[in-house]
Every structure is written in structure tokens, then in C-alpha cells.
RONUPA-723643 format. One record per residue: residue in one letter; z, x, y of N, C-alpha, C in turn. Coordinates in steps of 0.05 Angstrom, whole numbers, plus 5000, padded with zeros to 4 digits. Layout:
AZXYZXYZXY
...
This chain:
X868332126087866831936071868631806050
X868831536056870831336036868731356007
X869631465985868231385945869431125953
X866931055919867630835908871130845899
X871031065886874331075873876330985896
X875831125920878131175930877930785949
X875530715942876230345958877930255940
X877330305912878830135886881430225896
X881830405895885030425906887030305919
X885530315941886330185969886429895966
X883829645952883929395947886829415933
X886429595912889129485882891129445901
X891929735925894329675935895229375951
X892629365961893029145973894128965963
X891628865940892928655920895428685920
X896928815907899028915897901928815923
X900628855951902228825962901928515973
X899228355972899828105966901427965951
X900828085922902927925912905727955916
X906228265917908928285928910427985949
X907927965965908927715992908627395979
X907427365963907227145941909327165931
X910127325921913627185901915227285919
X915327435950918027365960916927125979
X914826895974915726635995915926435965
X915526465952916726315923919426375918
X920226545927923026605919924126445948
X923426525976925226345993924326005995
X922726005988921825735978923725605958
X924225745933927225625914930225625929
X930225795942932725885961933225705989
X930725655995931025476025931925566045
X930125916040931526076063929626016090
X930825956113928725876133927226106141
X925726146161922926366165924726486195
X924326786193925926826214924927086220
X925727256246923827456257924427746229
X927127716227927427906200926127906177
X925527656173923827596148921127696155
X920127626180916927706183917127946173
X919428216185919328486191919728516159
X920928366148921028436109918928406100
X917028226107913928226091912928356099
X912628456119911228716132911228976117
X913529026111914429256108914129216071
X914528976058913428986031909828996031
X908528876048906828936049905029236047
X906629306073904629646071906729856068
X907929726040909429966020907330076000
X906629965988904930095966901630175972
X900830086000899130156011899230526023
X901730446042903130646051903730906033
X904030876002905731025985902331145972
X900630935969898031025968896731295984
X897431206003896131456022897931676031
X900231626023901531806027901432045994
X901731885975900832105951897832205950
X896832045967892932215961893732395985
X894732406001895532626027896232826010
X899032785996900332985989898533165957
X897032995948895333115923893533255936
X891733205956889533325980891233665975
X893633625992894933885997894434025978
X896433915950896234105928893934275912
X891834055926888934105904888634345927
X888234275952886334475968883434375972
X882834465993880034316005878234445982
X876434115978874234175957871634325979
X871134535954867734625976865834625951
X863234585964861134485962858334745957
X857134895943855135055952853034965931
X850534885942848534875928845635035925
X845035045903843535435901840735315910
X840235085891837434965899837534615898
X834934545892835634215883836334095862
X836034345838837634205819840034385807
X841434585822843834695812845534665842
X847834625829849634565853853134585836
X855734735857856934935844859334675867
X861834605849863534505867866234635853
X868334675874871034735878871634435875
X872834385854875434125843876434185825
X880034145837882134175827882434425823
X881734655835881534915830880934985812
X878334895807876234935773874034955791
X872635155777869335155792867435015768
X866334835776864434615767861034675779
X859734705758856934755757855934415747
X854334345772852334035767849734065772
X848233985743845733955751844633715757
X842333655770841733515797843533235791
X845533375796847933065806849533055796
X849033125760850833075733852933315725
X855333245721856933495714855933625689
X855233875697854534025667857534165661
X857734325672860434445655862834595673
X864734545670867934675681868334935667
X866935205685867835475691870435505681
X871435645663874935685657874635925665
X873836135669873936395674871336495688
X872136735693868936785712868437065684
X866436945666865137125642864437455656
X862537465669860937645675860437655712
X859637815721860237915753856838025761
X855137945771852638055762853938275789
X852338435792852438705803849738605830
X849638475853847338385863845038715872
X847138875878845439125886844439355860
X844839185842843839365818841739155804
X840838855809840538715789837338825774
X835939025790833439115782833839255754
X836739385755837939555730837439395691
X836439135699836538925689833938835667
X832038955696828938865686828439015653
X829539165639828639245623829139115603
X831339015597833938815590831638575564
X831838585539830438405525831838225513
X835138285507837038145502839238065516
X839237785528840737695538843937765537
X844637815506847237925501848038275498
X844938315510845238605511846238645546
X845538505560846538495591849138475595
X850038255572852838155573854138455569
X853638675559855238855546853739075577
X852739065598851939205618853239185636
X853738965646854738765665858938845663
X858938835694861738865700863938635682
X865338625664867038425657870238515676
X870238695697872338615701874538465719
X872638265726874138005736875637935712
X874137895686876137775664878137905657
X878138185646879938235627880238585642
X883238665640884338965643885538965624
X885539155613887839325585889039045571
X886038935562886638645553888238445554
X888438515582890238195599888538105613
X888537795618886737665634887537625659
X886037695685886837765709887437385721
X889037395738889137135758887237195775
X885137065783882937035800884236795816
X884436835848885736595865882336445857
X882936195847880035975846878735965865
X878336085894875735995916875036345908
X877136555902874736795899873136775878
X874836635852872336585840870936415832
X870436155851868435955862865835995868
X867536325902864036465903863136745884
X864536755866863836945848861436845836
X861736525818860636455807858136265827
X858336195845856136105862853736425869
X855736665876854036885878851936995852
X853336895826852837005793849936895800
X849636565802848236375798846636385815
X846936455845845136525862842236675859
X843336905850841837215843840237115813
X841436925796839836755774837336575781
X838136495801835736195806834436445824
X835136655837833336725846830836925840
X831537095818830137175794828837045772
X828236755787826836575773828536485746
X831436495744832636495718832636635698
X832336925707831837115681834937115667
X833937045638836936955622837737195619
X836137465615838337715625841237785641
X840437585658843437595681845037395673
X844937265661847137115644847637075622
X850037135610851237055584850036855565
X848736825550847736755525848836445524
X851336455533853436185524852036045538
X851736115568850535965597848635955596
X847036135605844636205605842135945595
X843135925563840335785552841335465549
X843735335557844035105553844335105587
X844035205602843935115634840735195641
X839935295620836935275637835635105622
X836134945600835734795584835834465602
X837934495616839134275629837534325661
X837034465667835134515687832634405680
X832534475666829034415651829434125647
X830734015637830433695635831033555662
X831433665682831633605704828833615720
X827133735717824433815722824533945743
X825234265743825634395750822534595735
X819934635751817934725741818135035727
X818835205744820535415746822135485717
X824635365718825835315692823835305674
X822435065663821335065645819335225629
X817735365645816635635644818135795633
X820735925639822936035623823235935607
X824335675604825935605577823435565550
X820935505558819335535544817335765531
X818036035547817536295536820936415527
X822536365525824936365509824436195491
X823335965480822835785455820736055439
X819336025456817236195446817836485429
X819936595434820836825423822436865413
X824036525415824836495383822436435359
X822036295357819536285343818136525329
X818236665353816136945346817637155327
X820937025335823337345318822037185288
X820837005274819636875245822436935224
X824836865240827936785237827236475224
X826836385195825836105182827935975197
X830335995194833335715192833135645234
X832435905249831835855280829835735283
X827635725261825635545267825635255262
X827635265237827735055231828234855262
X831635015258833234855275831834745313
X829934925316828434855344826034605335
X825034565305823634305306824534195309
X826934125293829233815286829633795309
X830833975328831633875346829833805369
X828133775376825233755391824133885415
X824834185405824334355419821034505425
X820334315405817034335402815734135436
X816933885446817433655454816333795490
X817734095493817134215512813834255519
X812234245494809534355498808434205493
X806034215508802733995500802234095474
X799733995467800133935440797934275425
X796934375443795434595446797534795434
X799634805453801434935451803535015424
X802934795426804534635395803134765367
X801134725373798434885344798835115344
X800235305377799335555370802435625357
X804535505363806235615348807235495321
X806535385306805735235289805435465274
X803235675291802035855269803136095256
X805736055276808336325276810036225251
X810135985243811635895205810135945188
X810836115177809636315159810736145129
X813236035132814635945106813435665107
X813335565085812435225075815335105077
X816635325067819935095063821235055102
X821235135117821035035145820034785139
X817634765146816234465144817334315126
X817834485095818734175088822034125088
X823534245094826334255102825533985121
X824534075144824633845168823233585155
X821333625139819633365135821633155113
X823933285097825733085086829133095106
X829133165119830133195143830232815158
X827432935163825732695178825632425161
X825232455145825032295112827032165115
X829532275115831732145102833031955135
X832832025155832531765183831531775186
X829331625156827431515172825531455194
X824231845197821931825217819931955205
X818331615196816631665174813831875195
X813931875216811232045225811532265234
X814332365240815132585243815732725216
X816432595195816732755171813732725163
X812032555167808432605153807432845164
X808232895192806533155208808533385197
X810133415185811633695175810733705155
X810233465136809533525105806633615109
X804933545124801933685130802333925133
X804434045161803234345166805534485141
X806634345117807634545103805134545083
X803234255075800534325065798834495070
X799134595103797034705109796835015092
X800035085104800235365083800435355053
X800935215036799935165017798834885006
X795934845001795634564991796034514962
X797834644951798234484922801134514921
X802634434940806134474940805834264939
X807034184908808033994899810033674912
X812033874928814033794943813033604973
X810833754976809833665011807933464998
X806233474976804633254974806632984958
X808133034956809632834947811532694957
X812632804984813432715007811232565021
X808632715022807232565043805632265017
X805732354994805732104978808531854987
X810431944988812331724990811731605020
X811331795036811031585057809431355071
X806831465051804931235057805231025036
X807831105022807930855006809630745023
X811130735035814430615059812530475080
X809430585082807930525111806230195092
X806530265064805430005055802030245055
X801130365065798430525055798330525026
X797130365010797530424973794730564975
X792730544986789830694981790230914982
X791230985016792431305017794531504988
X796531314993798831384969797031454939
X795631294933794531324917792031664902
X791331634937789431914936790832154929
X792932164946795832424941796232424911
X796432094901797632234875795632254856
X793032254859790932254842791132614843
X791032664872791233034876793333154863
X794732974866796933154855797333124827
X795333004811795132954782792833144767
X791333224791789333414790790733724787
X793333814806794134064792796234014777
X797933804773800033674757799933514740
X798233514718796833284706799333124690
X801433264691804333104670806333054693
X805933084718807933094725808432754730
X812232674722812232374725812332254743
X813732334755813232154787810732134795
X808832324795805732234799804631974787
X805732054757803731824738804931624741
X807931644755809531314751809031124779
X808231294803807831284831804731224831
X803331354819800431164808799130874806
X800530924773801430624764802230404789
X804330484802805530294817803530154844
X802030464842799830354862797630274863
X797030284827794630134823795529824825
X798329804810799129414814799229364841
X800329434858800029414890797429324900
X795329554893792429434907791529144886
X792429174863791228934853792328644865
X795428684864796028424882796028454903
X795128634917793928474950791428404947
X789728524925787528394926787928134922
């Protein structure tokens, strides 16, 4: 099968050897050399030089690399030998270049496994010694461990992706990438692994799975029930000026709510969600927040100065 790459090649050479035959008939053209059977055999041979030299270095690179192989686990994981690097692609896209083979799953033990709650507790179960002897790192010829790592991955997709059998590193950013692939399966996983982060009520892991839109995985049902696992107000409002500050005035309004929800007189959340309905142009809304918040803060100034501002507001739109 001719790639796209490998036509670009072949045109360039061509080109290449056109012009080569362009400046030698401009050159016998200044010279006034007449046309003769030697000359044919000279354009010829400038011709399919660099064509020739083309295919003769992708011959001789072929050799060196070694035949690429191909194994794919399902429809969206697929494991290639290039350049004597084993390459993991999900459905199509290169996810990541294998430098070593981490971990060796054990296929006739993998039940040994089921008890397993920490992913990096496996890592410390699991055979490491493909990698490392009396802490030197072994030479693995690259096709044994091609199907090392097509076998690792196998016994993974086939345990429905239990992140037990893989390394922590892999594991949750390849089933992550599965999952955005719509891989049904995956997602089920990667979304009871969200879930238990959440549940360790670790604030800075929580944080970090809103911002990043790891909520984005679940209907909105879903969403309420873990909502109910932030126990801290400062989560919510961490993300809600977060959100604030690039400006995503409705993503930071729905954080400054559920940090209201756990407390309604935090100063901080009603005053965020004051500023933003003032950015939305809402002065009626803005206005209500800061009347409340003058009700348990009766001095506080940004209330009374953010007031003010919004009583002149409604008057000149009136």
C-alpha cells in the first residue's frame, strides 16, 4: 500500500529529476552541443538518479527498521511496531511511544488481582522483571516486547479495563482516551474511578477534576449526586474564581451556588455571584445579592459601593 508520504516522495524526486534535464538542455543549448544517442543515455540516467537513490534509501531504511507489525486488541486500541518502538493508538490517533515494558501482567494469575483497590498497589504485585535486574535495565529485542505489551493490554481490555492491571501512569490517561473515543465499556470505568476520587473527600483532587471537566462525563443527575461528596465551600469557590478570572461567567455562577449551598452567608460566594450578574449587565439580580449580603454584612464596602452602583444603573436604563 503506496501513503500519502511515501507519493510526496516519489513526485519531489521526480521533480527534482526534471529539473535536473531542464538545465542540462539549457546548458547544451548555450554550448550548441548537437543531440546524440549518448546524450539521450545522459538524461536518462540523470533522470532516474534521484528517483533511483529514493528507493534505494527507503529499501535500505525498510532493512534497518525491520518489518512494522500491526496487532489490534479491539476498535478502539490498537498496538504498532515502528522504528523498533511499540506505539499504543487510540481509534487511529497516536496516544503514546512505550520506552520500556513497565509491568508484565502474569495472564495465569490475573484473578490474583480481583482484590486489588489500588492501582499502584498492583504495580508493586506484578512481575517488574522485564525492566530492571540488580538495577540494570535489561535489553528487550523490540518485537519481544511489542507482544509483551500487546499481551499486557490484551488481558486489560479484556477485564473490561480493570485499572488494577495497569500502572497508574497508563492506566487512567489511556482509559481516559478510550473513553473519549466512545468506547461504552471504558466509560463505565473511567467514570466509577472519577467517582472514587471524589469519594477519597481529598478537597485539591476535587478541585482539580471540576476545572478540568471531569464532571462533563455525567448527566446532570449524576452530577447532583456527587456534588454532595464537597463537603468544603472553598472547592466551589476556588473553581468559581478560577472560572471568574477566564471568564466563564456560568461556569463560575454554578460553583459560587453549590459553595452557597453549603453555606448561605459566605461572604466570598455571594459576592462573586454578585459580580457576575453585574459582567451579565443583570443590575436587578446584582442588586438582590447585595441587599443579602448587607443583611449579614451591614458595613461591608464593596456591598454598599456595588449597591450604589446599581441603583444608578437601573435608574439610567430606566
Amino acid at each position: 500500500m503506496i501513503t500519502t508520504k511515501y507519493e510526496r516522495n516519489l513526485i519531489k524526486c521526480t521533480i527534482i529529476g526534471f529539473l535536473y534535464i531542464i538545465s542540462l538542455e539549457f546548458c547544451r543549448y548555450i554550448l550548441q552541443i548537437p543531440f546524440s544517442l549518448l546524450y539521450s543515455l545522459l538524461v536518462l540516467f540523470i533522470f532516474i538518479q534521484p528517483v533511483g537513490s529514493y528507493f534505494l534509501i527507503d529499501y535500505i531504511s525498510k532493512k534497518i527498521e525491520g518489518p512494522k507489525k500491526e496487532y489490534q486488541i479491539n476498535d478502539y486500541l490498537t498496538l504498532k511496531l515502528e522504528n523498533k518502538v511499540t506505539t499504543i493508538y487510540v481509534d487511529g490517533e497516536q496516544f503514546i511511544q512505550c520506552k520500556f515494558l513497565l509491568l508484565n501482567i502474569p495472564t495465569d494469575k490475573v484473578r490474583d488481582f480481583d482484590d486489588i483497590e489500588s492501582i499502584d498497589e498492583a504495580a508493586e504485585r506484578l512481575n517488574h522483571g522485564l525492566e530492571f535486574q540488580n538495577n540494570i535495565k535489561i535489553k528487550i529485542p523490540p518485537e519481544t516486547e511489542f507482544w509483551a505489551h500487546c499481551s499486557n493490554l490484551q488481558v486489560w481490555a479484556e477485564y473490561n479495563y480493570n485499572p488494577s492491571l495497569l500502572h497508574s501512569n497508563l492506566a487512567y490517561p489511556l482509559l481516559e482516551a478510550i473513553t473519549d473515543a466512545g468506547d461504552p465499556i471504558a466509560k463505565e470505568v473511567f467514570k466509577q474511578e472519577i467517582k472514587i476520587r471524589f469519594e477519597s473527600f481529598n478537597f485539591s483532587t476535587q478541585q482539580y477534576l471540576i476545572e478540568n471537566g471531569y464532571l462533563n462525563y455525567f448527566n446532570k443527575e449524576e452530577r447532583n449526586e456527587l456534588s454532595k461528596l464537597i463537603l468544603d465551600e472553598n472547592v466551589w469557590m476556588n473553581c468559581g474564581y478560577n472560572y471568574l478570572n477566564a471568564n466563564k461567567n456560568n461556569k463560575a455562577l454554578e460553583s459560587f451556588l453549590h459553595a452557597r449551598n453549603i453555606n448561605p452567608i459566605n461572604l466570598n460566594a455571594l459576592l462573586g455571584i454578585a459580580q457576575i450578574y453585574v459582567r451579565t449587565k443583570e443590575y436587578d439580580r446584582a442588586l438582590q445579592i447585595y441587599n443579602e449580603i448587607l443583611e449579614y454584612y451591614p458595613e461591608n464596602k464593596e456591598a454598599l459601593n456595588g449597591k450604589y452602583s446599581m441603583l444608578q444603573q437601573i435608574k439610567d436604563k430606566s
